[in-house]
C-alpha positions as CSV (number, residue, x, y, z in Angstrom):
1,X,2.6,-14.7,-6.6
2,X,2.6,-11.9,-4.1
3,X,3.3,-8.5,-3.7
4,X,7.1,-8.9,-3.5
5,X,7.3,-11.5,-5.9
6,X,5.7,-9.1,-8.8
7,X,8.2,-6.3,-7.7
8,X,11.4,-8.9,-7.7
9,X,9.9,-10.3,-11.1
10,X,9.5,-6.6,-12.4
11,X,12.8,-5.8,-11.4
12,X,14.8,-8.5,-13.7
13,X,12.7,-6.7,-16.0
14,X,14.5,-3.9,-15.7
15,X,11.9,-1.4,-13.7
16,X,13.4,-0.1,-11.0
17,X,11.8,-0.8,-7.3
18,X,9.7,2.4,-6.4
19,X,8.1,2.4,-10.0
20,X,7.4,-1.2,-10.1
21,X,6.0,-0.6,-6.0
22,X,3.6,2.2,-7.7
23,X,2.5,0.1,-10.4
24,X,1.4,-2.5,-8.9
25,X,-0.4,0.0,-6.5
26,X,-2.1,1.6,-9.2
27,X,-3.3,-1.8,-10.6
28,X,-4.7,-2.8,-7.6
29,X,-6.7,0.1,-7.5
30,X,-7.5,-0.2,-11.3
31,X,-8.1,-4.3,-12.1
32,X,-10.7,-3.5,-15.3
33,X,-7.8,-2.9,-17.9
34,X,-5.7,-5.4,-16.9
35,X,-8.4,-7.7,-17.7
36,X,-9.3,-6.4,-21.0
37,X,-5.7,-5.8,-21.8
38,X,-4.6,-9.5,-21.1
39,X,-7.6,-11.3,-23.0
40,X,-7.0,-9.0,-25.7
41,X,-3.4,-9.7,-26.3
42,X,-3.7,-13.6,-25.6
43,X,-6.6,-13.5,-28.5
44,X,-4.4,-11.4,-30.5
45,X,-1.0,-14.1,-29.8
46,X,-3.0,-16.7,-30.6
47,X,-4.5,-15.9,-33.4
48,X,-2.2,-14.5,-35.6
49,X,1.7,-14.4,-36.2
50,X,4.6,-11.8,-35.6
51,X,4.5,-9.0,-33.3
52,X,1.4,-7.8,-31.7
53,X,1.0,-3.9,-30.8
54,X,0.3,-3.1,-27.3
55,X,-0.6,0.0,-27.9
56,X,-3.0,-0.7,-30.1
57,X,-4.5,-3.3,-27.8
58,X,-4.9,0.1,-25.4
59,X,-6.2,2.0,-28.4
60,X,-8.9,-0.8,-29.1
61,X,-9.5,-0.5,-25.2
62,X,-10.3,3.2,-25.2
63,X,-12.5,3.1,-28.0
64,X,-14.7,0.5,-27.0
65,X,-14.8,0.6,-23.7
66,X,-15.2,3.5,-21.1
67,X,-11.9,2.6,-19.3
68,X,-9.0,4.9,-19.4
69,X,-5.5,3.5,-19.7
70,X,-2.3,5.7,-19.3
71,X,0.1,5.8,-21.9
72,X,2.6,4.7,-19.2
73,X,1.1,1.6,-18.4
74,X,1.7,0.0,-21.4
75,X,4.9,-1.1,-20.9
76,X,4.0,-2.5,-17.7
77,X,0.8,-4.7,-19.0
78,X,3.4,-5.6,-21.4
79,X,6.1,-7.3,-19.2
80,X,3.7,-8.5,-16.7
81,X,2.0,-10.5,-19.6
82,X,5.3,-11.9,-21.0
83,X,5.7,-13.0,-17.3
84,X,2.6,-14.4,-16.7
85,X,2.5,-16.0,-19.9
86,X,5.8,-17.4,-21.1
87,X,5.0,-19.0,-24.2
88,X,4.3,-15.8,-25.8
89,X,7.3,-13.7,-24.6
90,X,9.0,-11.8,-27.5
91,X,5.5,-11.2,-29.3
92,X,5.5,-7.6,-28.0
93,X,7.9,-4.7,-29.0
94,X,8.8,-3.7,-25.5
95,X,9.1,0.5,-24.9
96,X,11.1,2.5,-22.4
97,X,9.9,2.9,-19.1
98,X,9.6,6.4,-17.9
99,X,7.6,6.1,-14.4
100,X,4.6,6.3,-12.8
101,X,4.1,10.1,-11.4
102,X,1.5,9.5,-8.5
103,X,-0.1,6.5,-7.2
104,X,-3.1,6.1,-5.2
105,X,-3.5,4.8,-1.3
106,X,-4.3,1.3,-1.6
107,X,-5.4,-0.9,1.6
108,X,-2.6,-3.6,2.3
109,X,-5.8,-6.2,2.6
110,X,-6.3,-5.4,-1.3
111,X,-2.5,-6.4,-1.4
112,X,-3.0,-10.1,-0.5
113,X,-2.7,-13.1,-3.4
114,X,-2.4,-13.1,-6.8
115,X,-2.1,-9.8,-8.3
116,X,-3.0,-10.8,-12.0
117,X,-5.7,-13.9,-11.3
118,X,-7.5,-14.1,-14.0
């Protein structure tokens, strides 16, 4: 998926355009806890039943790893995973979404391809 396809697919989500614009900016800039974040929460949907806590999948992050996660970017990991991974949808007690507040310069070469490879 591209650039545009994430926005559109954020969108039916329910975030509106210039947030979902900034946070895809700000995880292109910031790749390391997307990773940790998604093979966290696929181990943790796989391996046990019910709901799984996404902010305690940051928590765990942040306490064993140097990476620092904004509160606010939660419930974006959130909805991107449920989108990138279908079969776990409804897992996640999904939050409010309050914005992004700044978002960094990122090169539009760094804006090519799949956003959330693996």
């Amino acid at each position: 998926m591209t650039s545009i396809d994430w926005i559109n697919a954020l969108q039916r989500e329910g975030v509106d355009r210039e947030t979902a614009e900034r946070f895809l900016e700000w995880h292109l800039a910031n790749r390391e806890p997307w990773r940790e974040f998604q093979q966290r929460a696929i181990r943790l949907c796989e391996t046990t039943s019910g709901r799984v806590s996404a902010k305690w999948i940051v928590e765990a992050i942040r306490a064993e790893t140097k990476l620092s996660i904004s509160n606010s970017i939660t419930a974006y990991y959130v909805r991107v995973f449920e989108i990138k991974n279908p079969q776990f949808r409804g897992r996640f007690k999904k939050n409010s979404i309050k914005g992004l507040s700044s978002s960094p310069n990122v090169p539009a070469e760094q804006k090519q391809g799949d956003l959330w490879a693996r």
